[in-house]
C-alpha distance (Angstrom), angle and dihedral (degrees) to the residues before:
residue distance angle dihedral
X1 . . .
X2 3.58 . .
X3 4.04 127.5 .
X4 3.98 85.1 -124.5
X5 3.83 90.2 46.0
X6 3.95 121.3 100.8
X7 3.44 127.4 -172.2
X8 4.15 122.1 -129.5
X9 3.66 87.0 -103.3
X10 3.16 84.9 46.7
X11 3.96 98.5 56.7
X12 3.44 97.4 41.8
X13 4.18 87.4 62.6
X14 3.50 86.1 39.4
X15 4.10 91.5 57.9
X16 3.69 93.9 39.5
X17 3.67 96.8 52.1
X18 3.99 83.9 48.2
X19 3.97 91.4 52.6
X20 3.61 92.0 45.7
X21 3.52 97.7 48.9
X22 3.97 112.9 28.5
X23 3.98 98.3 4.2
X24 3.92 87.4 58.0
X25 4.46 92.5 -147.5
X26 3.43 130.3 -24.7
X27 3.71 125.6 -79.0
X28 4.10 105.9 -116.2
X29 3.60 121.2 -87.3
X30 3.42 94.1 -98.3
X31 3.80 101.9 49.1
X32 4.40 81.9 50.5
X33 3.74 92.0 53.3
X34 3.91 90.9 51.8
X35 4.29 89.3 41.3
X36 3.82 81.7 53.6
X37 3.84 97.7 53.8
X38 3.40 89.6 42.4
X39 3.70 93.1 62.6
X40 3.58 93.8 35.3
X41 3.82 73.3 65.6
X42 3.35 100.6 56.6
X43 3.61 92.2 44.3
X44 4.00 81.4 57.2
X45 3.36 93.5 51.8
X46 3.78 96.3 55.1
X47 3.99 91.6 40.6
X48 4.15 91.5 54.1
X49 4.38 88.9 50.2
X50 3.76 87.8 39.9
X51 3.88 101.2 48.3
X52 3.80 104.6 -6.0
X53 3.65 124.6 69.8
X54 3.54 104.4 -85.4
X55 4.06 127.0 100.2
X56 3.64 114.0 -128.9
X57 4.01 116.3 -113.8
X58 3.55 134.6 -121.6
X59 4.20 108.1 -57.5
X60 3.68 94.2 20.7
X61 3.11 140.0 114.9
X62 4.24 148.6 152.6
X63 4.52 79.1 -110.6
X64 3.60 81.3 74.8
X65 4.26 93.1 58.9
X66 3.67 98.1 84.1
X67 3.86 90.2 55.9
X68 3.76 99.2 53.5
X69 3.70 82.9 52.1
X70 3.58 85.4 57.4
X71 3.45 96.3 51.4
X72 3.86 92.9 52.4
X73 3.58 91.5 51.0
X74 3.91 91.0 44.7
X75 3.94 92.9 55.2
X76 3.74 97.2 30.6
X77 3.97 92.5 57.4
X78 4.37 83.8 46.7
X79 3.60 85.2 59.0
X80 4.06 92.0 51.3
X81 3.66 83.3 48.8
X82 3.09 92.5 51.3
X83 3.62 99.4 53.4
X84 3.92 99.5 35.0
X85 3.30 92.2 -111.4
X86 3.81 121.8 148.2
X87 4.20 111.6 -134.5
X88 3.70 97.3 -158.8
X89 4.06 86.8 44.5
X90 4.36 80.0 57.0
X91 3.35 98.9 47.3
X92 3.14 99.2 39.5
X93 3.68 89.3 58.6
X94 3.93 99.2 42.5
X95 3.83 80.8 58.4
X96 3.64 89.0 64.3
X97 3.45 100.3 42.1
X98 3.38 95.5 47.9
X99 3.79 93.9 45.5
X100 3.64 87.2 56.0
X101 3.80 99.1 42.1
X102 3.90 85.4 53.6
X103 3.22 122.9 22.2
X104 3.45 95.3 131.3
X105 3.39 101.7 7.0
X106 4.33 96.9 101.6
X107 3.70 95.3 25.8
X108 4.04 83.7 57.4
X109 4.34 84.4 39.4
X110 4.04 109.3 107.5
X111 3.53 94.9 -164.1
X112 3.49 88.9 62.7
Protein backbone atom coordinates (compact mmCIF):
# COMPACT_ATOMS: atom_id res chain seq x y z
CA UNK A 1 0.00 0.00 0.00
CA UNK A 2 0.97 3.39 -0.62
CA UNK A 3 2.31 6.10 2.05
CA UNK A 4 -0.68 8.38 0.74
CA UNK A 5 -3.07 5.39 0.96
CA UNK A 6 -5.56 4.97 3.99
CA UNK A 7 -7.56 2.26 4.70
CA UNK A 8 -11.61 2.66 5.47
CA UNK A 9 -10.79 2.19 9.01
CA UNK A 10 -8.49 4.30 8.46
CA UNK A 11 -10.74 7.26 7.10
CA UNK A 12 -13.30 6.96 9.39
CA UNK A 13 -10.51 7.87 12.36
CA UNK A 14 -9.19 10.19 10.09
CA UNK A 15 -12.79 12.13 9.82
CA UNK A 16 -13.53 11.79 13.42
CA UNK A 17 -10.36 13.19 14.65
CA UNK A 18 -11.11 16.09 12.02
CA UNK A 19 -14.74 16.66 13.54
CA UNK A 20 -13.48 16.59 16.91
CA UNK A 21 -10.81 18.85 16.47
CA UNK A 22 -11.50 21.51 13.60
CA UNK A 23 -15.23 20.45 12.72
CA UNK A 24 -16.13 21.16 16.47
CA UNK A 25 -19.23 17.95 16.53
CA UNK A 26 -21.05 16.57 13.98
CA UNK A 27 -24.03 18.09 12.39
CA UNK A 28 -27.15 15.55 13.20
CA UNK A 29 -27.89 12.76 11.05
CA UNK A 30 -30.38 14.40 9.38
CA UNK A 31 -28.69 17.69 8.50
CA UNK A 32 -25.57 14.97 7.00
CA UNK A 33 -28.04 13.09 4.89
CA UNK A 34 -29.31 16.43 3.30
CA UNK A 35 -25.25 17.80 3.06
CA UNK A 36 -24.81 14.47 1.23
CA UNK A 37 -27.56 14.96 -1.40
CA UNK A 38 -26.55 18.19 -1.81
CA UNK A 39 -23.20 17.19 -3.02
CA UNK A 40 -24.41 14.29 -4.73
CA UNK A 41 -25.90 17.32 -6.52
CA UNK A 42 -23.11 19.00 -7.32
CA UNK A 43 -21.46 15.98 -8.44
CA UNK A 44 -24.66 15.83 -10.83
CA UNK A 45 -24.23 18.97 -11.95
CA UNK A 46 -20.67 18.51 -13.13
CA UNK A 47 -21.52 14.90 -14.60
CA UNK A 48 -24.65 16.43 -16.85
CA UNK A 49 -21.93 19.51 -18.38
CA UNK A 50 -19.28 16.86 -18.57
CA UNK A 51 -21.19 14.01 -20.39
CA UNK A 52 -24.76 15.27 -20.64
CA UNK A 53 -25.85 18.02 -22.79
CA UNK A 54 -25.25 20.92 -20.86
CA UNK A 55 -22.10 23.46 -21.17
CA UNK A 56 -20.43 24.13 -18.01
CA UNK A 57 -20.68 27.89 -16.63
CA UNK A 58 -18.31 30.39 -15.78
CA UNK A 59 -15.76 28.83 -12.83
CA UNK A 60 -16.53 25.32 -13.65
CA UNK A 61 -15.13 22.78 -14.76
CA UNK A 62 -14.94 18.55 -14.95
CA UNK A 63 -11.19 19.48 -12.60
CA UNK A 64 -13.62 20.06 -10.00
CA UNK A 65 -15.15 16.10 -10.23
CA UNK A 66 -12.69 14.46 -8.04
CA UNK A 67 -13.55 16.93 -5.20
CA UNK A 68 -17.28 16.44 -5.08
CA UNK A 69 -16.34 12.87 -4.82
CA UNK A 70 -14.49 13.87 -1.92
CA UNK A 71 -17.08 15.54 -0.37
CA UNK A 72 -19.47 12.52 -0.67
CA UNK A 73 -17.04 10.33 0.77
CA UNK A 74 -16.22 12.96 3.55
CA UNK A 75 -19.98 13.21 4.71
CA UNK A 76 -20.96 9.70 3.86
CA UNK A 77 -18.14 8.16 6.19
CA UNK A 78 -19.62 11.07 9.10
CA UNK A 79 -22.78 9.38 8.73
CA UNK A 80 -21.08 5.76 9.41
CA UNK A 81 -19.59 7.47 12.28
CA UNK A 82 -22.33 8.53 13.24
CA UNK A 83 -24.16 5.41 13.37
CA UNK A 84 -21.28 3.02 14.52
CA UNK A 85 -21.23 1.47 11.61
CA UNK A 86 -18.02 0.00 10.16
CA UNK A 87 -17.59 0.96 6.09
CA UNK A 88 -15.24 -1.76 5.22
CA UNK A 89 -17.64 -4.22 7.38
CA UNK A 90 -20.52 -2.67 4.50
CA UNK A 91 -18.73 -3.09 1.70
CA UNK A 92 -17.41 -5.86 2.35
CA UNK A 93 -20.78 -7.32 2.68
CA UNK A 94 -22.51 -5.63 -0.41
CA UNK A 95 -19.66 -7.43 -2.22
CA UNK A 96 -21.10 -10.61 -1.19
CA UNK A 97 -24.45 -9.98 -1.73
CA UNK A 98 -24.03 -8.70 -4.84
CA UNK A 99 -21.68 -11.45 -5.94
CA UNK A 100 -24.30 -13.81 -5.04
CA UNK A 101 -27.30 -11.94 -6.45
CA UNK A 102 -25.29 -11.86 -9.79
CA UNK A 103 -22.93 -13.95 -10.46
CA UNK A 104 -24.10 -14.75 -13.61
CA UNK A 105 -26.64 -12.53 -13.98
CA UNK A 106 -24.51 -9.73 -16.51
CA UNK A 107 -22.16 -12.23 -17.88
CA UNK A 108 -25.53 -14.13 -19.04
CA UNK A 109 -26.95 -10.13 -19.95
CA UNK A 110 -27.06 -9.63 -23.97
CA UNK A 111 -27.30 -6.11 -23.83
CA UNK A 112 -24.17 -6.03 -22.29
Amino acid sequence: MDQNEITLNQLQLEVDNWIKTIGVRYFSELTNLAILFEEVGELSRLMARKYGDQSFKNGESADQIPNEIGDILFVLTCLANQMGISLQDAITSTIQKNTKRDLNRHKNNPKL
